[in-house]
C-alpha positions in Angstrom: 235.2 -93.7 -138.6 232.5 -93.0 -135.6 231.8 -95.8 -133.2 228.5 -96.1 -131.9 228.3 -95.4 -128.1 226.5 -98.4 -126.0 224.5 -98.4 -122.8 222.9 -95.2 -121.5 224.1 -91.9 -120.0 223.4 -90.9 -116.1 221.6 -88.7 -117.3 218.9 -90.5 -118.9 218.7 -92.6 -115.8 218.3 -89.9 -113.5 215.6 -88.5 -116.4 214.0 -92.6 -116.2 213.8 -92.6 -112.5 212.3 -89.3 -112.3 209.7 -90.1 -114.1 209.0 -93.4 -112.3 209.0 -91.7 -109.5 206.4 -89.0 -110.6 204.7 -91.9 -112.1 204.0 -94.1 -109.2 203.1 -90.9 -106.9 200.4 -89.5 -109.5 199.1 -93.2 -109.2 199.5 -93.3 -105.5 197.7 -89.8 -104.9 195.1 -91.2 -107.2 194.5 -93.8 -104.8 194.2 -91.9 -102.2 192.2 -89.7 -103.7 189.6 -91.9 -104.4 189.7 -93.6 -101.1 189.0 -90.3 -99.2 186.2 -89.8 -101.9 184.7 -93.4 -100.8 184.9 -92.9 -97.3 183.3 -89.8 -97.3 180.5 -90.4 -99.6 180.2 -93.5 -97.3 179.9 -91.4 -94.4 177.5 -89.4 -96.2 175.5 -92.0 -97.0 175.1 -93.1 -93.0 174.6 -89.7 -92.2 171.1 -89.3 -94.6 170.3 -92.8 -92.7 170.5 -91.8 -89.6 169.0 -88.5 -89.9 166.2 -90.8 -91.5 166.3 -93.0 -88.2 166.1 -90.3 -86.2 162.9 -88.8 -87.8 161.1 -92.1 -87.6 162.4 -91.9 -84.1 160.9 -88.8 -82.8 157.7 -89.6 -84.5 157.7 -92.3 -82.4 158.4 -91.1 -79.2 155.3 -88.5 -80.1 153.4 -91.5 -80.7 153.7 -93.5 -77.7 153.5 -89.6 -75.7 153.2 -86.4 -76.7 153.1 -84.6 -73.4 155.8 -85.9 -71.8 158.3 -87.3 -74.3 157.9 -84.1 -76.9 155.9 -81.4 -75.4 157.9 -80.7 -72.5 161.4 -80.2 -74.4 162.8 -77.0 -73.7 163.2 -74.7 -77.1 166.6 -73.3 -77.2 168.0 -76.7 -75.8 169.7 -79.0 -77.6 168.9 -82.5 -77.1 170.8 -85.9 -78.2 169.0 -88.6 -79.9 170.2 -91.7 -78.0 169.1 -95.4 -78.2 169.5 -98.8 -76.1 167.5 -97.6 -72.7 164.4 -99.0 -71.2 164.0 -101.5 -69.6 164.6 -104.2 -72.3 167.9 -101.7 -73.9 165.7 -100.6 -77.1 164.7 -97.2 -76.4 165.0 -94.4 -78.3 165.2 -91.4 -75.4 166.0 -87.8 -76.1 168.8 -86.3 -73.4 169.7 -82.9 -72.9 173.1 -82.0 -74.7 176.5 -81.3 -72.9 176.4 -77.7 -74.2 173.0 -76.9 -72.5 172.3 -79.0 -69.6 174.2 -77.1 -67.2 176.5 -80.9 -66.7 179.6 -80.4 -64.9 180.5 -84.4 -65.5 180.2 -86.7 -67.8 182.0 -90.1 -68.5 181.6 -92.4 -70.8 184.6 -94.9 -69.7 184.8 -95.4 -73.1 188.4 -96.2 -73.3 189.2 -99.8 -73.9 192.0 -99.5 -70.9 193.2 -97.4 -68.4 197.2 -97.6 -66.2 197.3 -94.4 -64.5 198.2 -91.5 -66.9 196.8 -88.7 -65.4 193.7 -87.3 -67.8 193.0 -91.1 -69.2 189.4 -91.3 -67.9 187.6 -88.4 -69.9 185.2 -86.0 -69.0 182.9 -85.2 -72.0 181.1 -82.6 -70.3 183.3 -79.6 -71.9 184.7 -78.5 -68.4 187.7 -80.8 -68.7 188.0 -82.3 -66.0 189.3 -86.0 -66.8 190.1 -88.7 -64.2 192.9 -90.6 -63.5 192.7 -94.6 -62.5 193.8 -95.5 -59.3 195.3 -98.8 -58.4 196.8 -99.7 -61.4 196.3 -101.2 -64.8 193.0 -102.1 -65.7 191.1 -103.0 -69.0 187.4 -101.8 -69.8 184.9 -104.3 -70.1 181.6 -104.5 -72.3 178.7 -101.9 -71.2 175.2 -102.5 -70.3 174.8 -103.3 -74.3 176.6 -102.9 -77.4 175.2 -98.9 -77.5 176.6 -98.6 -74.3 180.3 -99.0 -75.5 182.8 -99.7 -72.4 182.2 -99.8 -68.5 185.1 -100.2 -65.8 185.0 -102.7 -63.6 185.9 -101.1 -60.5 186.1 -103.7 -58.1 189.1 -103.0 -55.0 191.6 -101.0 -55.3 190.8 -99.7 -58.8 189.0 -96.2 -58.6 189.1 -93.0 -60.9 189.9 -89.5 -59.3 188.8 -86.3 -60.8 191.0 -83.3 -58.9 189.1 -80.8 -56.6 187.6 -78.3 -58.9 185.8 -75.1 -58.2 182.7 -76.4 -60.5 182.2 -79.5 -58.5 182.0 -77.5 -55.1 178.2 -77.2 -55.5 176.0 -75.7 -52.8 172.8 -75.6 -54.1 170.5 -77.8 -56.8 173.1 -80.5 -57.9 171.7 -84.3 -59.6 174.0 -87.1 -59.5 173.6 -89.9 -61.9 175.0 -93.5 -62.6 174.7 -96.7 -64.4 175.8 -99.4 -61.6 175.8 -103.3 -61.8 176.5 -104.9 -58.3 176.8 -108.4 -57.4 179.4 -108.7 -54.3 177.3 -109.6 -50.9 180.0 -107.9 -48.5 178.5 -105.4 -46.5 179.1 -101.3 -46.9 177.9 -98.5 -48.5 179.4 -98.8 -52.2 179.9 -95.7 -54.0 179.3 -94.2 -57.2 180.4 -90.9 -57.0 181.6 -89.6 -53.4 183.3 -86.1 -52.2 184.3 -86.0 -48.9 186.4 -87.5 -46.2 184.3 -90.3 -44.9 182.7 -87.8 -42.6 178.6 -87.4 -42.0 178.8 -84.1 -43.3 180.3 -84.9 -46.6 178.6 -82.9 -49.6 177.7 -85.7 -51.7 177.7 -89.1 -52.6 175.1 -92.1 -54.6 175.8 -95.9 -54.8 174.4 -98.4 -53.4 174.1 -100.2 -49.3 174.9 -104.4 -49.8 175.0 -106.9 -47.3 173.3 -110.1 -47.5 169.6 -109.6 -49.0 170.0 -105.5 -48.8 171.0 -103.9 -52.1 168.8 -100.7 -51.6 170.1 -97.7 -53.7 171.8 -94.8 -51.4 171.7 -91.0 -51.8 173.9 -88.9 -49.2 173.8 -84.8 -48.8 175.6 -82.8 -46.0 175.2 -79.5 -45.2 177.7 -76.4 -44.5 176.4 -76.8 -40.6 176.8 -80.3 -39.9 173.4 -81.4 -41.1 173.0 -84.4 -43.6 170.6 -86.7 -45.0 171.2 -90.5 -45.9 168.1 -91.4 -48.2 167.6 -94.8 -49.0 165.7 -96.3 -51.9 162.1 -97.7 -50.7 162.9 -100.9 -53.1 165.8 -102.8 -53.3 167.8 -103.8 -56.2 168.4 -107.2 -58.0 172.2 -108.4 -58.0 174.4 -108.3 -60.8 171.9 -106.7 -62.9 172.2 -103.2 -64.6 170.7 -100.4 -62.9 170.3 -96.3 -63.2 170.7 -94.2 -60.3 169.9 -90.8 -59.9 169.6 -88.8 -56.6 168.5 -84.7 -57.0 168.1 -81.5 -54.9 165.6 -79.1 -55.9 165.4 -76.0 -52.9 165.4 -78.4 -49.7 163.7 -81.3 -51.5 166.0 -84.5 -52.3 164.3 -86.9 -54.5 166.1 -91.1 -55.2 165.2 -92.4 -58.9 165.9 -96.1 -59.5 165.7 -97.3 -63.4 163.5 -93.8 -64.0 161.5 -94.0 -61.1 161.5 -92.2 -57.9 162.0 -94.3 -55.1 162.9 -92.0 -52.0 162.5 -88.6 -51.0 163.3 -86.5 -48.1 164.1 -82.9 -47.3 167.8 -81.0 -46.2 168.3 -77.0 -46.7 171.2 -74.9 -46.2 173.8 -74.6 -48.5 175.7 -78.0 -49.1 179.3 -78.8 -47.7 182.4 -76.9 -49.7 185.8 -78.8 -49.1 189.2 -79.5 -50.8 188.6 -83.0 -51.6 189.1 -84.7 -54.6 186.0 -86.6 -56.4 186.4 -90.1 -56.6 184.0 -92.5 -58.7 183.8 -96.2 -57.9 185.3 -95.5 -54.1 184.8 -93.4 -50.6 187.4 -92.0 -48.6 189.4 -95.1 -47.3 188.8 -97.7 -50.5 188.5 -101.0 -49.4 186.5 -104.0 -50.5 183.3 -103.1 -48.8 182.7 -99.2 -50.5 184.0 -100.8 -54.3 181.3 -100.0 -56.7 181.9 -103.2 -59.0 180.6 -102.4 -62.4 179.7 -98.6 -63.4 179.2 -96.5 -66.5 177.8 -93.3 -67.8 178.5 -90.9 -64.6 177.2 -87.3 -64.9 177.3 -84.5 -62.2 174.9 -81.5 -62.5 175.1 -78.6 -60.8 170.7 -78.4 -61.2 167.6 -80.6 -60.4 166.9 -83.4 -63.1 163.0 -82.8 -63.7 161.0 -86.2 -63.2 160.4 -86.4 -66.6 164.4 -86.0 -67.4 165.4 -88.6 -65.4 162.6 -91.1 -67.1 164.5 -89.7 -70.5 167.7 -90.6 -69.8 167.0 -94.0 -68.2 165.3 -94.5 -71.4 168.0 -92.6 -74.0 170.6 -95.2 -72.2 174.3 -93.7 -72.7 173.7 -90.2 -73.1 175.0 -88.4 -76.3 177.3 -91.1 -77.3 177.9 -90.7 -80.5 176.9 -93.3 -83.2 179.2 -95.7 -84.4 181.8 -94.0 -82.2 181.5 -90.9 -85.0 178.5 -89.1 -85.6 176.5 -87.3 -83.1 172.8 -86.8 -83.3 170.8 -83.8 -82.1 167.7 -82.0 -82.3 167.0 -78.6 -81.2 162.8 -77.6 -80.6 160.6 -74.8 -81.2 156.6 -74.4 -81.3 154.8 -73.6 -84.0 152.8 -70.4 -85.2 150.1 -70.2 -87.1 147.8 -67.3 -88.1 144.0 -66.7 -87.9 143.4 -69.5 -91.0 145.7 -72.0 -89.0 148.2 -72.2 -91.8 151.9 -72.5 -90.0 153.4 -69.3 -90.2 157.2 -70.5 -89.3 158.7 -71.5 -85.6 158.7 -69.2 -82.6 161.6 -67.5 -81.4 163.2 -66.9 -78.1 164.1 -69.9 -75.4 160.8 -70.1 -74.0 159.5 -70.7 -77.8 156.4 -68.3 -77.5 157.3 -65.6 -79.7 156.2 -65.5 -83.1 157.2 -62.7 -86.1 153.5 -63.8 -87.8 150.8 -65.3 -85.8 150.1 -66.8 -82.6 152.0 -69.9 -81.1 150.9 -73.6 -80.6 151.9 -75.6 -78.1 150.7 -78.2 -79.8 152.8 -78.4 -83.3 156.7 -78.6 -83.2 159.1 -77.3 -85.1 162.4 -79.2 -84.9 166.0 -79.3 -86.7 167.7 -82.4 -86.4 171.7 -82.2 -87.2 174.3 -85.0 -87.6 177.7 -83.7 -87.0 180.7 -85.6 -87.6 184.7 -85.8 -88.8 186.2 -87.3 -91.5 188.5 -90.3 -90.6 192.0 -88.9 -93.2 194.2 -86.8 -91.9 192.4 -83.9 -92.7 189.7 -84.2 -89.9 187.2 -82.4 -91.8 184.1 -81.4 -90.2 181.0 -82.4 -91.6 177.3 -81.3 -90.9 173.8 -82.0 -92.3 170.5 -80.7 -91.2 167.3 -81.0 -91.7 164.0 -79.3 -90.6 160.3 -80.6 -90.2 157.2 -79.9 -88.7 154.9 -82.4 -86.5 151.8 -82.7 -84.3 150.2 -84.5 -81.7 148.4 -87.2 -83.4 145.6 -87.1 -81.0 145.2 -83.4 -82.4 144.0 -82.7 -85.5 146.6 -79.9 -87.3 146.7 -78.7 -90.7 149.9 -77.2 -92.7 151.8 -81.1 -91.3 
């Protein structure tokens, strides 16, 4: 007589589980799957959008004008598309890219905090060379406008230091440039970006001279043989309100811009000081209360002359090349035009001073440009992404054909 056996074998529990197990990870990977597909056809989607912005954009900046806004770009430059400039922060401004600009510095102070880690204040020039806060732990606070992201508030004894570095020993054509927002009375020169040791022939330094009614904008050079050249701002500035400082040396001529104006020139040759000292931004030599910058953003250190025309740019592009949404970055890259003997565009010119042409003969006066958005996917994978597109346009005060 044969009993029947009850329950079940390990076996066909180990057999169940296994295939739960498979089971719920098919459905998991499924998920996954088609989040990552969502996300990225999401980013996708922004990405067509903001190329489509962007077009619209540099139409406009054509419109309002040609000969400074578009027919003075540089071919074989690459420039960001940035926006929240101007004097009201709603200006679309096109800024000469990190990899092209010849930019030694650039930071955002993006980060939402910073406590001393050496590095934590980045550099987004490509050379490296991140900061470190000084005086302890300190949160960001909001920039000039939400396209602005962060700005530190640098009031005493918080400062960032950037290590002495070969690159920011600069003898010759240097531009140094700040977004500043100042609204302590205390007298002293409050600085920006200083190298030195508090000594009249320090190399370098911008910020801004307080003390009761004078907020006037300050631009210091000192040269290798003791000479220097404090050159103040003809105007000065309002309290507690944004402002853009640049200060440049082209040959022997040093030029002050305030809010994409120039406001100060003067003249200093020789080649500038060289020393060992660190750079500090929001500080001088001895930090106290009366050299704190207070409120400062986008700083950028270039080892050439700003042109006039860049400088009205950037106070107009805002935060330069920050990318949009904190994700995708926006570029566009120029050529001319050529066109043969019937005027019918032949294709772009060639070469970095954009006046070669395979077919034809060049015009100055039709642009070629490729605009790319470039960004990484938000999984694990950090896939890179890019999407270009290509068009032709004219001044619209000139009649073209082939547009």
């Amino acid at each position: 007589m044969r009993y029947a056996q009850k329950g079940v074998s390990i076996v066909e529990v180990l057999v169940a589980v296994s295939i739960f197990v498979v089971s719920v990870s098919s459905v998991y990977a499924g998920i996954q799957f088609a989040n990552r597909a969502v996300s990225r056809a999401g980013d996708k989607t922004e990405a067509a959008f903001l190329i489509e912005e962007g077009f619209e954009a540099v139409k406009h900046l054509r419109d309002v004008d040609w000969q400074t806004r578009i027919a003075t770009k540089n071919s074989g430059y690459e420039y960001c598309l940035d926006f929240g400039g101007g004097d009201d922060g709603n200006e679309f401004g096109l800024s000469v890219g990190t990899s092209s600009m010849d930019r030694v510095l650039h930071m955002h102070f993006d980060e939402a905090s910073w406590n001393g880690t050496a590095g934590e204040v980045k550099d987004d020039s490509g050379n490296n060379m991140n900061g470190t806060l000084v005086g302890g732990s300190l949160s960001a606070v909001a920039g000039r406008n939400a396209n602005y992201g962060n700005a530190a508030p640098l009031n005493f004894p918080y400062y960032a230091e950037v290590a002495d570095n070969a690159a920011l020993d600069i003898a010759g054509d240097i531009t140094l440039e700040a977004w500043v927002n100042i609204d302590n009375t205390v007298g002293g020169k409050r600085r920006a970006i200083f190298k030195g040791a508090g000594v009249n022939g320090d190399p370098y330094y911008l910020g801004v001279e307080t003390g009761g009614s004078q907020f006037k904008p300050l631009f210091h050079l000192g040269n290798a043989t003791g000479g220097y050249v404090d050159l103040y701002a003809t105007n000065a500035v309002s309290r507690g309100v944004w402002h853009h400082l640049v200060g440049t040396r082209q040959g022997s001529t040093i030029t002050l811009y305030v809010d994409g104006v120039q406001d100060g020139s003067a003249t200093l040759s020789g080649a500038l000081t060289q020393n060992a000292n660190n750079l500090r931004v929001g500080t001088a030599a001895n930090p106290s209360a009366n050299n704190a910058i207070q409120l400062i953003d986008e700083v950028s250190i270039y080892k050439r002359a700003l042109s006039a025309d860049e400088v009205r740019e950037h106070y107009k592009a805002g935060a330069l090349c920050r990318k949009v949404n904190g994700k995708f970055q926006r570029t566009v890259t120029f050529q001319n035009a050529c066109r043969d003997g019937s005027q019918n565009i032949t294709g772009p010119t060639t070469g970095t001073l954009g006046s070669q042409c395979a077919s034809g003969n060049f015009d100055a006066g039709t642009k070629y440009a490729e605009m790319r958005i470039d960004w990484e996917s938000r999984d694990a994978d950090k896939t890179k992404y890019s999407i270009p597109t290509q068009f032709y346009f004219a001044d619209i005060f000139t009649c073209k054909t082939g547009i």
